[in-house]
C-alpha positions as CSV (number, residue, x, y, z in Angstrom):
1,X,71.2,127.0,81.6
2,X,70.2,127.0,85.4
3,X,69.5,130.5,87.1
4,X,73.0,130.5,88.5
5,X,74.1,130.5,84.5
6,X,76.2,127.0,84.6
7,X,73.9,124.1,82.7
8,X,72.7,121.7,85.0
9,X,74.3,118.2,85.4
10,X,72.8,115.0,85.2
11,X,72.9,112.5,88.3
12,X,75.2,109.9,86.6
13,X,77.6,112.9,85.7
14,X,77.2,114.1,89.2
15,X,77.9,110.4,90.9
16,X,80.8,110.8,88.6
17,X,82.3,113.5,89.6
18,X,81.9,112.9,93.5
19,X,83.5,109.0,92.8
20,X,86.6,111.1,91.7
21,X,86.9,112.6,94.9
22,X,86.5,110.0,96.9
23,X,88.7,107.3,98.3
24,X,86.1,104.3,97.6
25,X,86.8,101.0,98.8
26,X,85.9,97.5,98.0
27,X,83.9,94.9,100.2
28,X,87.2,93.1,101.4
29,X,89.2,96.1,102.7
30,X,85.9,97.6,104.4
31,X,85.3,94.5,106.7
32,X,89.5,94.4,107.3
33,X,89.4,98.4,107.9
34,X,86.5,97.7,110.3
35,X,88.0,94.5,112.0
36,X,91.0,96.7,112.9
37,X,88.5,99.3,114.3
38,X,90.1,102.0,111.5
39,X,86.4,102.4,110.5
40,X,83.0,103.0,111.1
41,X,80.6,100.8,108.2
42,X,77.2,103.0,108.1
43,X,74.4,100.8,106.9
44,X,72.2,103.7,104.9
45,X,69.7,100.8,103.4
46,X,65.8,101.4,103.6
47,X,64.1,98.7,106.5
48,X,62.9,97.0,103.3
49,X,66.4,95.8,102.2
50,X,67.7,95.2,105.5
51,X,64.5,92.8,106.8
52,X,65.0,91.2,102.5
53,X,68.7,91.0,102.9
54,X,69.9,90.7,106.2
55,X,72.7,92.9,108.3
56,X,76.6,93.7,108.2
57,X,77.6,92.7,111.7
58,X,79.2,96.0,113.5
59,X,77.4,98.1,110.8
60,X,75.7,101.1,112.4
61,X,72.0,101.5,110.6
62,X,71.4,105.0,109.9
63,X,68.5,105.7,107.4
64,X,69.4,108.1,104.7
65,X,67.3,111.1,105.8
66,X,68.9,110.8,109.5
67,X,72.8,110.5,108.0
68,X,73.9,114.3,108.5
69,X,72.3,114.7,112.1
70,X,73.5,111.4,113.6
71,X,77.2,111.7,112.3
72,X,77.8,115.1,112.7
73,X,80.6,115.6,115.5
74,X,79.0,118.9,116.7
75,X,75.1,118.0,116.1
76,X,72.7,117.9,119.1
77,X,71.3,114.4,117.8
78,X,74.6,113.0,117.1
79,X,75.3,108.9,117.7
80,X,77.9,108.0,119.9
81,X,80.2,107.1,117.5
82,X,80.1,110.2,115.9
83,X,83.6,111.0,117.5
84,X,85.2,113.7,115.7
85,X,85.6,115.3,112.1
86,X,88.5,112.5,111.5
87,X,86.2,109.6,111.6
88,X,86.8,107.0,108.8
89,X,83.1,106.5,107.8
90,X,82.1,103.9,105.0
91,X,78.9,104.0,103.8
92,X,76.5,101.2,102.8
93,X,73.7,101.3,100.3
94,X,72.5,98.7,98.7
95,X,74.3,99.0,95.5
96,X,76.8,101.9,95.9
97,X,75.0,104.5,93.9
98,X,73.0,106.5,97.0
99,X,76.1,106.0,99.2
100,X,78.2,108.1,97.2
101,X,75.9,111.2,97.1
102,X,76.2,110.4,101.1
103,X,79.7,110.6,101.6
104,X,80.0,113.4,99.5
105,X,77.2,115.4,101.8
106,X,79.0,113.8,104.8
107,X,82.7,115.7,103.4
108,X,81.0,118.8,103.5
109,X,80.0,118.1,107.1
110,X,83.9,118.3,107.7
111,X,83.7,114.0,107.6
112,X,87.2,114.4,104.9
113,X,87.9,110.3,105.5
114,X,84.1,109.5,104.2
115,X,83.7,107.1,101.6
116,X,81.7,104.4,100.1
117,X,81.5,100.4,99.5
118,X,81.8,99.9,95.8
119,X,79.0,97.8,94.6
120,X,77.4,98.6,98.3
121,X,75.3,95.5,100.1
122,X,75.0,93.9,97.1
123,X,79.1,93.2,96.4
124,X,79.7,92.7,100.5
125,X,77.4,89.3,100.3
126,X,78.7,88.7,97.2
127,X,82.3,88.5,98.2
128,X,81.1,86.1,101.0
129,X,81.8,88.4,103.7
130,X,79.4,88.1,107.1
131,X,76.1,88.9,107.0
132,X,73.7,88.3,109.8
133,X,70.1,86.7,108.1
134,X,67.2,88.8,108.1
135,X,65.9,89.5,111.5
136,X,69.1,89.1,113.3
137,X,71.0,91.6,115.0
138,X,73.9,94.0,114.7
């Protein structure tokens, strides 16, 4: 048992438990929710990935440690489209695993519509959907 007397959980109990929380959507209905402008796509992938892989055209590129600060409504280094607390955010990784440990830190920010791509990066290009080659830009 932990300090705080509970037993400590592992991470694929814990991505578990935040996935049942969560809204999650699949690649298709992430590029139609973002066509329609009902969503903001948050590209969380390392440089690496994204100069292998390529970009999600419209995707804002947040790296992972800067999520929190540039999405927060009421944060001092806040992006532009970091609107207000009802902001539909979906976030990218690369396979959908680090994403939802995001959107779950991003719900206690106040972000209640965060979610994440199922299958992240990986299941976007895999269900055809744009993506702008390696080098291009967003």
């Amino acid at each position: 048992m932990s300090a705080a007397g509970r037993r400590p959980v592992g991470i694929d109990d814990l991505v578990e438990q935040v996935r049942s929380r969560l809204d999650r959507v699949e690649a298709r209905d992430a590029f139609e929710a973002a066509s329609r402008d009902e969503a903001l796509l948050v590209d969380i992938r390392y440089e690496a990935l994204r100069r292998r892989d390529g970009l999600i055209p419209g995707a804002l590129v947040i790296e992972r440690n800067e999520l929190e600060w540039r999405l927060d409504p009421h944060g001092s280094h806040r992006a532009p489209e970091a609107t207000d607390h009802d902001l539909r955010v979906i976030v990218i990784c690369n396979e959908g695993y680090a994403s939802t440990l995001a959107a779950a830190s991003l719900h206690q920010l106040g972000l209640h519509r965060a979610t994440d791509l199922i299958g992240g990066f990986q299941a976007w290009h895999t269900a055809g959907l744009p993506v702008l080659p390696p080098g291009g830009s967003g």
